[in-house]
Each structure stands twice: as structure tokens, then as C-alpha cells.
N, CA, C and O atoms as a GROMACS GRO file, in nm:
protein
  548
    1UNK      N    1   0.085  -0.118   0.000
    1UNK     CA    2   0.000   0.000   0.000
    1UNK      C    3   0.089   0.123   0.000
    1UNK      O    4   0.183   0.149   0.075
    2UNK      N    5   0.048   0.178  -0.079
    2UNK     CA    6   0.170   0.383  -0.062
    2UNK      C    7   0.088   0.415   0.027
    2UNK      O    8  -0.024   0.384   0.070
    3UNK      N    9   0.206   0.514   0.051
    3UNK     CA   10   0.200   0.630   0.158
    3UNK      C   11   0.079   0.664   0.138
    3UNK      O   12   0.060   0.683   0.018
    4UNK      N   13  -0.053   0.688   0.229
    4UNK     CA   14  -0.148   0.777   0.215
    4UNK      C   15  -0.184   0.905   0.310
    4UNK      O   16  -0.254   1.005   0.292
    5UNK      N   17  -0.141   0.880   0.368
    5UNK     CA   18  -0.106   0.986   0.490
    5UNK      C   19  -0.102   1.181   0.410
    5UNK      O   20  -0.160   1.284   0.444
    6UNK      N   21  -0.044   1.162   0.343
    6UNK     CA   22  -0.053   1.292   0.284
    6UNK      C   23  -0.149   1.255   0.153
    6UNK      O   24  -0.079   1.274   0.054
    7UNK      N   25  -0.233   1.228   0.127
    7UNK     CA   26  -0.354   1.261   0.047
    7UNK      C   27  -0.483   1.255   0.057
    7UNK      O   28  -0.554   1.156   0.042
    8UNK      N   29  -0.516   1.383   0.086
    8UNK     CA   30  -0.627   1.440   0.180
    8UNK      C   31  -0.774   1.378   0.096
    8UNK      O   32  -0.870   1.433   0.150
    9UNK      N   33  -0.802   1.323   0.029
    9UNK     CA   34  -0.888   1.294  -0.054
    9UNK      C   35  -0.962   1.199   0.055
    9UNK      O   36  -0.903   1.130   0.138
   10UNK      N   37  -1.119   1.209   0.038
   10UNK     CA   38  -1.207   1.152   0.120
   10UNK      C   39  -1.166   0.989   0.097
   10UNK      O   40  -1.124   0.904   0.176
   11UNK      N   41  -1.208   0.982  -0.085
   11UNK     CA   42  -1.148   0.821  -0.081
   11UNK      C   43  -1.053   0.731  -0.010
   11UNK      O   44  -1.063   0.617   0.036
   12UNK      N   45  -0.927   0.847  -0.016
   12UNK     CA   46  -0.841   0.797   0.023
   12UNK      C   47  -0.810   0.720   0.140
   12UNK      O   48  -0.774   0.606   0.174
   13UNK      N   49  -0.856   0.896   0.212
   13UNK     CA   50  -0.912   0.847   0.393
   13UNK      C   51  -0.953   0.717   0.434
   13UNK      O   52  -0.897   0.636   0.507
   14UNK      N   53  -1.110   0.712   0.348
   14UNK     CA   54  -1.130   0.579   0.369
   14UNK      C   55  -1.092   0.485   0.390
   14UNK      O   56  -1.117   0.415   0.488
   15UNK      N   57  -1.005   0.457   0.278
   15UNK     CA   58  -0.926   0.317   0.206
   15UNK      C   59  -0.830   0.299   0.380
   15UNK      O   60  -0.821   0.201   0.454
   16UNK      N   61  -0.773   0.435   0.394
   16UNK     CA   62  -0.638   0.426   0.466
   16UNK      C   63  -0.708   0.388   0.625
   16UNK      O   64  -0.662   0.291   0.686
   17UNK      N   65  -0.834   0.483   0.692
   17UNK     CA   66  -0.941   0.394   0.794
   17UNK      C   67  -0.947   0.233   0.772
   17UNK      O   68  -0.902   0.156   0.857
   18UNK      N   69  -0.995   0.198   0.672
   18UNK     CA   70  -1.026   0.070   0.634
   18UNK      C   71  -0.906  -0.012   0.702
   18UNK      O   72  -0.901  -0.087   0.799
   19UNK      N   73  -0.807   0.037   0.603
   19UNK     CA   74  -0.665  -0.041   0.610
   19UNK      C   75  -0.601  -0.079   0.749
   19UNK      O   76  -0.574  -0.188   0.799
   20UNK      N   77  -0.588   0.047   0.792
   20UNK     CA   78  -0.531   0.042   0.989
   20UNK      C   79  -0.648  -0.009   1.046
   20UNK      O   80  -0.610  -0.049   1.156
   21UNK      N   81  -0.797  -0.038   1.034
   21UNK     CA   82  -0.886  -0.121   1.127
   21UNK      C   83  -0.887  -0.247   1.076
   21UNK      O   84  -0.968  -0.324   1.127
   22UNK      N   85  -0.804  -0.297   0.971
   22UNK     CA   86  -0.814  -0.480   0.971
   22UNK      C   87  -0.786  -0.547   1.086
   22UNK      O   88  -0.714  -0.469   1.149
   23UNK      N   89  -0.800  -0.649   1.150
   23UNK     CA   90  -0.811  -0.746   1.234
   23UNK      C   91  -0.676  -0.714   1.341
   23UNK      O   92  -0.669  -0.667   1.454
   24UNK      N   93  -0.548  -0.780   1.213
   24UNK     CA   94  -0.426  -0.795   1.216
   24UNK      C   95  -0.319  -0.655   1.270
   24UNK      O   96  -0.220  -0.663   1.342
   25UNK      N   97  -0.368  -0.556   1.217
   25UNK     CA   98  -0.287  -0.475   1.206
   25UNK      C   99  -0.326  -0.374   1.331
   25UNK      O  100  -0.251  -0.333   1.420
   26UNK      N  101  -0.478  -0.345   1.307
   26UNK     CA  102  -0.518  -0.283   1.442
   26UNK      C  103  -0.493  -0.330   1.513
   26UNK      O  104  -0.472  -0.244   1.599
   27UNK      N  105  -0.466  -0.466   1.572
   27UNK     CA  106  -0.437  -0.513   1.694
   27UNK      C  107  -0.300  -0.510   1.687
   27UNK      O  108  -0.256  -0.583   1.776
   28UNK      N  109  -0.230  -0.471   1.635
   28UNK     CA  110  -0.081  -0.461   1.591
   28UNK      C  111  -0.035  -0.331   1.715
   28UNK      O  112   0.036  -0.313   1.814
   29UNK      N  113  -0.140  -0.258   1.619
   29UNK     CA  114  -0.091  -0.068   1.617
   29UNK      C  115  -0.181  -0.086   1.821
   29UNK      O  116  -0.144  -0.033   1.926
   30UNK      N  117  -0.272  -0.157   1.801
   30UNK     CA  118  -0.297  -0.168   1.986
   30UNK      C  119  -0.167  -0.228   2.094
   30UNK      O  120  -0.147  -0.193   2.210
   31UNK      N  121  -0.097  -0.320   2.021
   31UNK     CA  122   0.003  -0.342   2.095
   31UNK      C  123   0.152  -0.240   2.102
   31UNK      O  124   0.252  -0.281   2.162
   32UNK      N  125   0.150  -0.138   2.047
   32UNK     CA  126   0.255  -0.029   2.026
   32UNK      C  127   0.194   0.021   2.108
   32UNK      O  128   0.268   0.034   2.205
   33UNK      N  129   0.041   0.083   2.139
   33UNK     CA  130   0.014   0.199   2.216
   33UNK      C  131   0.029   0.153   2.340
   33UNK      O  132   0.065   0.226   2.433
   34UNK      N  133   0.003   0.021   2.355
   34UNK     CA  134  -0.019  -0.051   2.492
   34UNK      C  135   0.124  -0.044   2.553
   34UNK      O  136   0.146   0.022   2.655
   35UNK      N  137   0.212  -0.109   2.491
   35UNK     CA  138   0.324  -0.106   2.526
   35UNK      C  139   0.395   0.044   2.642
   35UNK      O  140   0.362   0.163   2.634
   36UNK      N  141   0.503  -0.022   2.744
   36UNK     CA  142   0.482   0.074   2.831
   36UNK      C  143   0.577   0.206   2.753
   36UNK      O  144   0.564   0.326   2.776
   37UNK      N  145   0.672   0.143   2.659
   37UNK     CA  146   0.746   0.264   2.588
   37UNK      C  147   0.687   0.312   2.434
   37UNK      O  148   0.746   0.396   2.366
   38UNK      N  149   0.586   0.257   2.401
   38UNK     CA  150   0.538   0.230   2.303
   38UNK      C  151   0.654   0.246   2.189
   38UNK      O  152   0.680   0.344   2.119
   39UNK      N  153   0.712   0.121   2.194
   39UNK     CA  154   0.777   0.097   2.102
   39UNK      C  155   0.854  -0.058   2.168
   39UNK      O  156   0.957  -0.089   2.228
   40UNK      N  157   0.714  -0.139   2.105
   40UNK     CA  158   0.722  -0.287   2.140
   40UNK      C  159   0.911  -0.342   1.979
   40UNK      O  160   0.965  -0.278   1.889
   41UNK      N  161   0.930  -0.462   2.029
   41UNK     CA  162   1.060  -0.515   1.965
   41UNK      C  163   0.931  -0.613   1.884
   41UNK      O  164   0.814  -0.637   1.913
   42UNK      N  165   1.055  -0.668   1.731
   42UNK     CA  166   0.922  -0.756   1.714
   42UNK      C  167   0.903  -0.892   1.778
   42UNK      O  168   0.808  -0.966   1.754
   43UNK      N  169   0.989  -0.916   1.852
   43UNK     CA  170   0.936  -1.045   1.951
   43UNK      C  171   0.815  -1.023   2.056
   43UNK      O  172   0.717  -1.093   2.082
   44UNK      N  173   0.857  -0.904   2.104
   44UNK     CA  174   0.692  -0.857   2.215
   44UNK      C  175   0.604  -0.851   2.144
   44UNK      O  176   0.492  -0.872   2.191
   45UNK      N  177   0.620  -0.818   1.996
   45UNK     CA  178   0.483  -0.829   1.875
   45UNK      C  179   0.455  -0.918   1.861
   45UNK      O  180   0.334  -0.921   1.842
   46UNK      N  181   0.509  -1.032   1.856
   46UNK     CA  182   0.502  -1.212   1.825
   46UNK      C  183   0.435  -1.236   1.959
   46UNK      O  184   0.326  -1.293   1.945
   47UNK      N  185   0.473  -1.206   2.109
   47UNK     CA  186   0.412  -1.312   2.217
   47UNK      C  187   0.318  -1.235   2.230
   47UNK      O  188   0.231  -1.293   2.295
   48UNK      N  189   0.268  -1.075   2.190
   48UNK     CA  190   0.170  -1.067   2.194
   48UNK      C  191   0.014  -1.108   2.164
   48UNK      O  192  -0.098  -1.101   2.213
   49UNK      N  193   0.103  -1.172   2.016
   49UNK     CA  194  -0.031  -1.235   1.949
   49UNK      C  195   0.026  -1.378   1.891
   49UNK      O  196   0.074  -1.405   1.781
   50UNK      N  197  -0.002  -1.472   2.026
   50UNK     CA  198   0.039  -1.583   2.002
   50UNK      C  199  -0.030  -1.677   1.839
   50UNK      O  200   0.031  -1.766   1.780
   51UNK      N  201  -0.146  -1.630   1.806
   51UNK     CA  202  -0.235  -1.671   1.734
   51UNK      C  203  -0.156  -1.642   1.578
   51UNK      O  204  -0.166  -1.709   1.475
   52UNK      N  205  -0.092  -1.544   1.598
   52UNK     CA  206  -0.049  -1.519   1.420
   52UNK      C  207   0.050  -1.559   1.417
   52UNK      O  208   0.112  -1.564   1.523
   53UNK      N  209   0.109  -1.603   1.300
   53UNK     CA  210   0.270  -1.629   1.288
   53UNK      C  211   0.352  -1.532   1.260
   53UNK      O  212   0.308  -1.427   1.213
   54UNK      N  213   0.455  -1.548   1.279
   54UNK     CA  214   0.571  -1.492   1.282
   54UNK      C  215   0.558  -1.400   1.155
   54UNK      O  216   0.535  -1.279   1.158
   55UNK      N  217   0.572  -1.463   1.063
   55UNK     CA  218   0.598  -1.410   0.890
   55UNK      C  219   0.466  -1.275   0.882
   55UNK      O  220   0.491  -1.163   0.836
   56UNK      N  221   0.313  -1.319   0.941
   56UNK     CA  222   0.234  -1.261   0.920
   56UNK      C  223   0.268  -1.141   1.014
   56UNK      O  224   0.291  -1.038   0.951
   57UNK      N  225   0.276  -1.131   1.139
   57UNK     CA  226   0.323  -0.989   1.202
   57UNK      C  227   0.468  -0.927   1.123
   57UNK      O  228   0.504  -0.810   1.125
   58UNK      N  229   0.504  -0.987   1.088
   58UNK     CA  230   0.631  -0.870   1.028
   58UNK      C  231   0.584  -0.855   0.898
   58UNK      O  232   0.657  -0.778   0.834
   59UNK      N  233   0.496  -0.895   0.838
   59UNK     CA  234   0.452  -0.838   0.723
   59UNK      C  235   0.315  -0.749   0.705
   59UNK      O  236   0.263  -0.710   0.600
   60UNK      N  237   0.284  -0.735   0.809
   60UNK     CA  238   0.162  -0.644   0.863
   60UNK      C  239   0.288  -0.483   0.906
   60UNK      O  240   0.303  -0.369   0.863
   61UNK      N  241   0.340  -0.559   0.998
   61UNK     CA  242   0.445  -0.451   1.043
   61UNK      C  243   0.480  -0.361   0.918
   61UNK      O  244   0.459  -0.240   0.905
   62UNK      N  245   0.544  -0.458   0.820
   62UNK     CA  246   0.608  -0.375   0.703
   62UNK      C  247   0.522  -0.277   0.617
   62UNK      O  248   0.555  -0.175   0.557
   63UNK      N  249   0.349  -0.369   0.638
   63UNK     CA  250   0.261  -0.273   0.556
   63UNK      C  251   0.219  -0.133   0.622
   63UNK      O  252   0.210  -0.028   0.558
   64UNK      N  253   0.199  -0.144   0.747
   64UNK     CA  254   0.215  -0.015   0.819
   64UNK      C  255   0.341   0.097   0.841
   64UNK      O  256   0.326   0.204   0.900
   65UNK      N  257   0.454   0.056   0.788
   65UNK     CA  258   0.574   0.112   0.792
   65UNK      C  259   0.503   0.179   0.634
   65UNK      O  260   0.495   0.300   0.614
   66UNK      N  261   0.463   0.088   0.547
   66UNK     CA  262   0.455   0.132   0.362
   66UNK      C  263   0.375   0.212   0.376
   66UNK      O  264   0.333   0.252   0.268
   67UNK      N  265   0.308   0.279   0.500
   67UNK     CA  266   0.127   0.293   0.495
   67UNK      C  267   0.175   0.458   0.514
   67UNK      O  268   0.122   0.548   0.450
   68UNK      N  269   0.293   0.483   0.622
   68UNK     CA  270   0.348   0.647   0.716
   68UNK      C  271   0.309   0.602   0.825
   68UNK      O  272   0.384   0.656   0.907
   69UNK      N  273   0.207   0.508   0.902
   69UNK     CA  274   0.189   0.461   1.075
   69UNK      C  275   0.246   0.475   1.135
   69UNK      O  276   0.266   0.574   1.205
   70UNK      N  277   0.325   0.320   1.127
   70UNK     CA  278   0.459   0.285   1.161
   70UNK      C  279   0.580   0.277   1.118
   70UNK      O  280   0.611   0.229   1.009
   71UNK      N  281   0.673   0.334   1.217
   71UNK     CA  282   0.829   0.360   1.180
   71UNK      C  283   0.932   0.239   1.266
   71UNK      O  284   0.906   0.219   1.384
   72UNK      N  285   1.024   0.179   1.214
   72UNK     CA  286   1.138   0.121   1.269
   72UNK      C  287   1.187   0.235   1.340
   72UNK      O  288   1.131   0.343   1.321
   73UNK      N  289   1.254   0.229   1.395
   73UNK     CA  290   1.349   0.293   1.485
   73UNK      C  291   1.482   0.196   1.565
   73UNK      O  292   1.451   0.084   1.605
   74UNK      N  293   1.583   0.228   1.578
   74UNK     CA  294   1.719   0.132   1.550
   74UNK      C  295   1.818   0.203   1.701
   74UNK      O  296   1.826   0.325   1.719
   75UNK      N  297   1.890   0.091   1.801
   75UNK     CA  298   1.978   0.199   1.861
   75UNK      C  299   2.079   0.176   1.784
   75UNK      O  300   2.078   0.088   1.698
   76UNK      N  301   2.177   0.255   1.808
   76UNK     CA  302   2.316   0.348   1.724
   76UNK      C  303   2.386   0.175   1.788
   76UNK      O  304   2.337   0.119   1.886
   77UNK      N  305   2.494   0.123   1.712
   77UNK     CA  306   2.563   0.021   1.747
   77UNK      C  307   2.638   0.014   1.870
   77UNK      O  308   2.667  -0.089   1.932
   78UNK      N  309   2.674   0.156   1.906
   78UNK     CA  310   2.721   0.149   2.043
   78UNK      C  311   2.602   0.102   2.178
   78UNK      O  312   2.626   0.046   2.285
   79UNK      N  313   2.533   0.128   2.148
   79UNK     CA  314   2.449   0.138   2.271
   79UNK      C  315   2.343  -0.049   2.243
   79UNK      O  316   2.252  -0.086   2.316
   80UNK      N  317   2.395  -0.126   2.125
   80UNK     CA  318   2.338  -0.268   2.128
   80UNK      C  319   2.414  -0.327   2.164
   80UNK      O  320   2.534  -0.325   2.138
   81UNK      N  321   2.323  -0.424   2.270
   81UNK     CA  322   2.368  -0.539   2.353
   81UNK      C  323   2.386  -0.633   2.288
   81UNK      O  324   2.345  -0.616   2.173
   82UNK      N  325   2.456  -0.789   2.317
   82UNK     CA  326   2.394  -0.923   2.278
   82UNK      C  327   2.310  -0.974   2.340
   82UNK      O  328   2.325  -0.964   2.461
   83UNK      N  329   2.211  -1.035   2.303
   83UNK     CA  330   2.107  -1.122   2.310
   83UNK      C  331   1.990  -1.028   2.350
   83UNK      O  332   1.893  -1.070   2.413
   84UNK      N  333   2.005  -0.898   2.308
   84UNK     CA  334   1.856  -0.799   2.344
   84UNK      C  335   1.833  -0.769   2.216
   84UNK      O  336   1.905  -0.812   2.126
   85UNK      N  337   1.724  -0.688   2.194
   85UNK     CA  338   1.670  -0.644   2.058
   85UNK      C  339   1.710  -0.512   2.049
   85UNK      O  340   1.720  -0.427   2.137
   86UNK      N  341   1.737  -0.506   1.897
   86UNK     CA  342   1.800  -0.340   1.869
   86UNK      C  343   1.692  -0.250   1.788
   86UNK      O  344   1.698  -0.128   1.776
   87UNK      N  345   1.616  -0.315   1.748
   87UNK     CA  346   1.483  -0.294   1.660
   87UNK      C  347   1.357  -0.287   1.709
   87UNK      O  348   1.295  -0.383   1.754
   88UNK      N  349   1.306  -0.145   1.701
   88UNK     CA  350   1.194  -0.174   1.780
   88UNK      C  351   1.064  -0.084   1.676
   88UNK      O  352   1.106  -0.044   1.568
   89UNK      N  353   0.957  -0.063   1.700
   89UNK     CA  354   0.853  -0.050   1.633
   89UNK      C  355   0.764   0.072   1.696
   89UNK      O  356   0.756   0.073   1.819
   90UNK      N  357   0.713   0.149   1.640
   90UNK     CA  358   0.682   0.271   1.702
   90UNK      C  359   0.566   0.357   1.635
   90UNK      O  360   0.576   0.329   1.515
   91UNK      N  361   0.470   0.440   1.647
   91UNK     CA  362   0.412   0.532   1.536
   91UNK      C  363   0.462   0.614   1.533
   91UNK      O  364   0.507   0.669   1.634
   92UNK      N  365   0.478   0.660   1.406
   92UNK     CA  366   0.477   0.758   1.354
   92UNK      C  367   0.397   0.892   1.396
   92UNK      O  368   0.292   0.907   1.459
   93UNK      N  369   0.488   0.982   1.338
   93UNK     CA  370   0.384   1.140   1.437
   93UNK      C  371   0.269   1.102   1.355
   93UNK      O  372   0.180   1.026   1.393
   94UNK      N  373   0.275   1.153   1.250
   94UNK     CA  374   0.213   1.137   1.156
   94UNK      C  375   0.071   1.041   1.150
   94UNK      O  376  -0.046   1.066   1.119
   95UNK      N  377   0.140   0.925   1.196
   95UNK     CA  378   0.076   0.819   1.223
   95UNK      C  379  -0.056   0.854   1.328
   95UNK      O  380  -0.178   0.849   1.311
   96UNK      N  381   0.029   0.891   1.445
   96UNK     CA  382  -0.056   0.881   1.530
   96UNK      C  383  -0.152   0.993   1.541
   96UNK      O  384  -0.258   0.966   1.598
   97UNK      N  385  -0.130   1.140   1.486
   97UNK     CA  386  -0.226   1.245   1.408
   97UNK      C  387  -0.321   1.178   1.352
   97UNK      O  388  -0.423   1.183   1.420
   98UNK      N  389  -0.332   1.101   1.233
   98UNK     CA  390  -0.396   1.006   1.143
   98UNK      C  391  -0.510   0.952   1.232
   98UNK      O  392  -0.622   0.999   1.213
   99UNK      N  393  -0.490   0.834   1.352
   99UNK     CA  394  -0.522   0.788   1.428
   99UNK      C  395  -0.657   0.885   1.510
   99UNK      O  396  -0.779   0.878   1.494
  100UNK      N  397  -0.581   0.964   1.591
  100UNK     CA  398  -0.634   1.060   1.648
  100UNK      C  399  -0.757   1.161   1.576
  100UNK      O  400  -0.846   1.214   1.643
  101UNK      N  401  -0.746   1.171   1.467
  101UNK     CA  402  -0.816   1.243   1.433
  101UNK      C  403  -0.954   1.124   1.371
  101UNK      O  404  -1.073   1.147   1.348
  102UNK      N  405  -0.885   1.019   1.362
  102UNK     CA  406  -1.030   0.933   1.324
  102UNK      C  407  -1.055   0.849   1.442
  102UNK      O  408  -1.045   0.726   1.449
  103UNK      N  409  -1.094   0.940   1.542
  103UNK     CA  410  -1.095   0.861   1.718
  103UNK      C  411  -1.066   0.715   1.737
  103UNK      O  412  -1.131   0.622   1.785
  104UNK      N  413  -0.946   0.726   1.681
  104UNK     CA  414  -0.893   0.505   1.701
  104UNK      C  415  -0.799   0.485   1.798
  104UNK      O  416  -0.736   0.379   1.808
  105UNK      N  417  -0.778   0.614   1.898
  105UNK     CA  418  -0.702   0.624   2.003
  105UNK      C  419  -0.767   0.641   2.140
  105UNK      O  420  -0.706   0.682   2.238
  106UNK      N  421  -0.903   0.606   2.139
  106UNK     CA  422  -0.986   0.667   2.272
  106UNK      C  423  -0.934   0.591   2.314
  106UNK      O  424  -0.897   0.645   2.418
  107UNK      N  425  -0.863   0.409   2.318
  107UNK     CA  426  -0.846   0.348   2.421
  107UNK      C  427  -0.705   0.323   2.448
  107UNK      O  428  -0.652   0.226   2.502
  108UNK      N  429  -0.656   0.422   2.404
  108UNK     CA  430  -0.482   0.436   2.430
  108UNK      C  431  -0.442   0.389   2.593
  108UNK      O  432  -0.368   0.297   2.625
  109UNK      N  433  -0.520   0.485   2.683
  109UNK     CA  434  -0.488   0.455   2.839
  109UNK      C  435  -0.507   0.283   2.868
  109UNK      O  436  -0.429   0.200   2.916
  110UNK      N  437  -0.641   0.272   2.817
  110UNK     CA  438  -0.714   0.130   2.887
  110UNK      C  439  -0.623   0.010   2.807
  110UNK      O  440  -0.618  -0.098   2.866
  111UNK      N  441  -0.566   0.017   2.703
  111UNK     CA  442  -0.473  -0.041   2.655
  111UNK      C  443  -0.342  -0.094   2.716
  111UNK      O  444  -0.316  -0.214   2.724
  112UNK      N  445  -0.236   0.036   2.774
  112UNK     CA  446  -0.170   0.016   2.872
  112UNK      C  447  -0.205  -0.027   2.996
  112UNK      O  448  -0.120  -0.071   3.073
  113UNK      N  449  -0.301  -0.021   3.020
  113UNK     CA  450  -0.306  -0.040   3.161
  113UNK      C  451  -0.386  -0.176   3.159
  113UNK      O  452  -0.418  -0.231   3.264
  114UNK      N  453  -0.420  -0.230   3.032
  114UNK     CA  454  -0.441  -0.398   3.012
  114UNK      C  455  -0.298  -0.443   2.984
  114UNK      O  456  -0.250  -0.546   3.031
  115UNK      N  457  -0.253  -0.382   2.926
  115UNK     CA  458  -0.097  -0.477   2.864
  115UNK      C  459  -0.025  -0.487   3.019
  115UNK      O  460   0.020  -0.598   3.045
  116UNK      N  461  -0.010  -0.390   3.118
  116UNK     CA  462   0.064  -0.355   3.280
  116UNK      C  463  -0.061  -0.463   3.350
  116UNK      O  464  -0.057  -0.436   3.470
  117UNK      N  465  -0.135  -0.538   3.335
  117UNK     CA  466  -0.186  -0.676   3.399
  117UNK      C  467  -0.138  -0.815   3.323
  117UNK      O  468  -0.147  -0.928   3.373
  118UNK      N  469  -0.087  -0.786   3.197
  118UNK     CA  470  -0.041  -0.945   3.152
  118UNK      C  471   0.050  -0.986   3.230
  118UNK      O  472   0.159  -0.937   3.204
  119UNK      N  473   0.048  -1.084   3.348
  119UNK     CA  474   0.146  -1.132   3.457
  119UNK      C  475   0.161  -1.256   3.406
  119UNK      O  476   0.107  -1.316   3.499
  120UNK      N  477   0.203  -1.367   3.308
  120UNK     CA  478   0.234  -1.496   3.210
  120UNK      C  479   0.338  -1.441   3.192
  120UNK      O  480   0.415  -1.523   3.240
  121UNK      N  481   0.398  -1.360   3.157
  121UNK     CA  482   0.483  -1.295   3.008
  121UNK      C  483   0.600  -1.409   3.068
  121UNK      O  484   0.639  -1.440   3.181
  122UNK      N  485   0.641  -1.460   2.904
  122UNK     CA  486   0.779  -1.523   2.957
  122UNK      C  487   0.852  -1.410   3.012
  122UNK      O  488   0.814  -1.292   3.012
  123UNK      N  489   1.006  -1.474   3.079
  123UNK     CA  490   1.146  -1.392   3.089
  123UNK      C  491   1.192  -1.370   3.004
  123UNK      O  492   1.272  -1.282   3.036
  124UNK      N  493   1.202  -1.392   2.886
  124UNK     CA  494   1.304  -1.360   2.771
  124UNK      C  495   1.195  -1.191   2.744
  124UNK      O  496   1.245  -1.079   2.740
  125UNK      N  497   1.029  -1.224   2.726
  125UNK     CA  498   0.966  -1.121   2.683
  125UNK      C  499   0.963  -0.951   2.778
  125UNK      O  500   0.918  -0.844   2.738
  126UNK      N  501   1.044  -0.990   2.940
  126UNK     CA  502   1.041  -0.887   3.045
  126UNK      C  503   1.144  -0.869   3.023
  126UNK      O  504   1.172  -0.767   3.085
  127UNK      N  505   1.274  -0.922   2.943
  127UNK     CA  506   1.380  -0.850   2.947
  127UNK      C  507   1.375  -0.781   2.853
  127UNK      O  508   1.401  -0.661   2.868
  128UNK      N  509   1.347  -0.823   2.748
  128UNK     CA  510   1.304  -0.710   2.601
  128UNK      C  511   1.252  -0.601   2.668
  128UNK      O  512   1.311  -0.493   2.672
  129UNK      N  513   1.135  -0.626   2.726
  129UNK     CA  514   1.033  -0.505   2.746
  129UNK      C  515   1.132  -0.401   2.809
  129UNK      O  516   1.124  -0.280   2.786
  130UNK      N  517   1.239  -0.466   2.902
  130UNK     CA  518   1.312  -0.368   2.992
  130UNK      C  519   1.462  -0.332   2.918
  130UNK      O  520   1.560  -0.336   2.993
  131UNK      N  521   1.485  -0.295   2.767
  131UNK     CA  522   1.559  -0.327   2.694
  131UNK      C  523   1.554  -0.176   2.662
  131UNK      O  524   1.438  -0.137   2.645
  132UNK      N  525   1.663  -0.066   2.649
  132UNK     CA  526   1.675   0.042   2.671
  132UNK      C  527   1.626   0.084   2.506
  132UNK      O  528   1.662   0.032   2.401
  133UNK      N  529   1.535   0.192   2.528
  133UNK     CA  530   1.509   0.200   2.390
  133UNK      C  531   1.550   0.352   2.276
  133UNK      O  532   1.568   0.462   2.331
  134UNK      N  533   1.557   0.342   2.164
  134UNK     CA  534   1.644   0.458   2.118
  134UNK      C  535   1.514   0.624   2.108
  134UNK      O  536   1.396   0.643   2.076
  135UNK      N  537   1.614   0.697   2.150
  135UNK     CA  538   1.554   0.813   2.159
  135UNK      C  539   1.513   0.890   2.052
  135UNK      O  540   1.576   0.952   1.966
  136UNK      N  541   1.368   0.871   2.079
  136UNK     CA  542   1.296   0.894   1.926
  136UNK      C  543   1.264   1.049   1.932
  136UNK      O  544   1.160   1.077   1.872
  137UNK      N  545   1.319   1.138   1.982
  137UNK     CA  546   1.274   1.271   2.012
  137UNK      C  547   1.331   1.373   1.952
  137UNK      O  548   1.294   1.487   1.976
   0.00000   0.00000   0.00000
């Protein structure tokens, strides 16, 4: 899917509403907001949604990266560990303007504060979560 984010056209809108409320992806872009840095790794994207596979979240991921949503974001090589994640997943300003303005963010709070009760989470998934993340500011 291109960029639609900058083309103000009603159609467009639509298509691009449509697109970020599929199943897959909205529950995608719910696990970024949820997240406590919102900017889940894609393994916290994987145990989030034990139900999809692997291939299918990073290719949802990628369509929301194609979409302006979602952005990669990377730490600088000095500051990556071994065996933590250096890659993490994030919205976009842009993105989240988009969002906001077509009220798909009313449950931003209740989101986090469901994801801050998942008490299962493996250890490998609490060390990620606690995995220093790059400064997107």
C-alpha cells in the first residue's frame, strides 16, 4: 500500500481507515500503544499475538511502515547489547495524528493499563520489554 497519509482525498481516507482497522494490524498498532514505551521489539509483537505467525506480524508490520503509521526505529551500534533487541517498532507522528483524528485512540490509556496486567509474560519477553530503547525525540 503507498504512503497515504498525505492525500487528503475523502477516498483515500477511507481506504487508509479501512486499512489500519483490519483485524491484524489494528491489533498490531494496539500493541505499540499498549506497550509501556510504546515501542514494542518484534518479539513482544510475536508473544503478543500468540495466534499469528511470525511471517504474518512482520509483514503487517512492514505494511504499516509502507502505509506512514509505523516507523522502525534502531539503537546506534554502540548502545546494542547481545542477546537484546536493537529494533523496535513505534508510530509515527504522523501516524498517530492520522489515528487521532479518526478517534482510534480513545483506548490508548485502557490499553496500557491492560498490557501492565499481563502477569504470564515469559522472561526472555520482560527482558526485552526492559531493553533500553532509542531516543525517538
Amino acid at each position: 500500500m503507498d504512503n497515504k497519509l498525505g492525500n487528503g482525498t475523502e477516498s483515500a481516507t477511507r481506504d487508509l481507515v479501512h486499512f489500519v482497522t483490519q483485524q491484524t494490524r489494528f491489533s498490531l498498532i494496539s500493541d505499540i500503544l499498549g506497550h509501556p514505551q510504546q515501542l514494542p521489539s518484534m518479539y513482544e509483537l510475536e508473544e503478543l499475538n500468540p495466534s499469528i505467525s511470525e511471517a504474518t506480524v512482520y509483514n503487517h508490520i512492514q505494511k504499516l511502515i509502507d502505509a506512514g503509521i509505523v516507523t522502525e526505529v534502531a539503537l546506534d551500534d554502540g548502545e546494542r547489547r547481545q542477546g537484546y533487541p536493537w529494533k523496535f517498532y513505534g508510530l509515527t507522528d504522523e501516524g498517530r495524528e492520522f489515528l487521532e483524528e479518526h478517534n482510534l485512540l480513545a483506548a490508548e490509556a485502557t490499553l496500557q493499563q491492560i498490557y501492565d496486567t499481563i502477569s504470564d509474560k515469559p522472561e526472555k519477553m520482560v527482558k526485552y520489554e526492559n531493553t533500553p530503547r532509542p531516543d525517538t525525540e
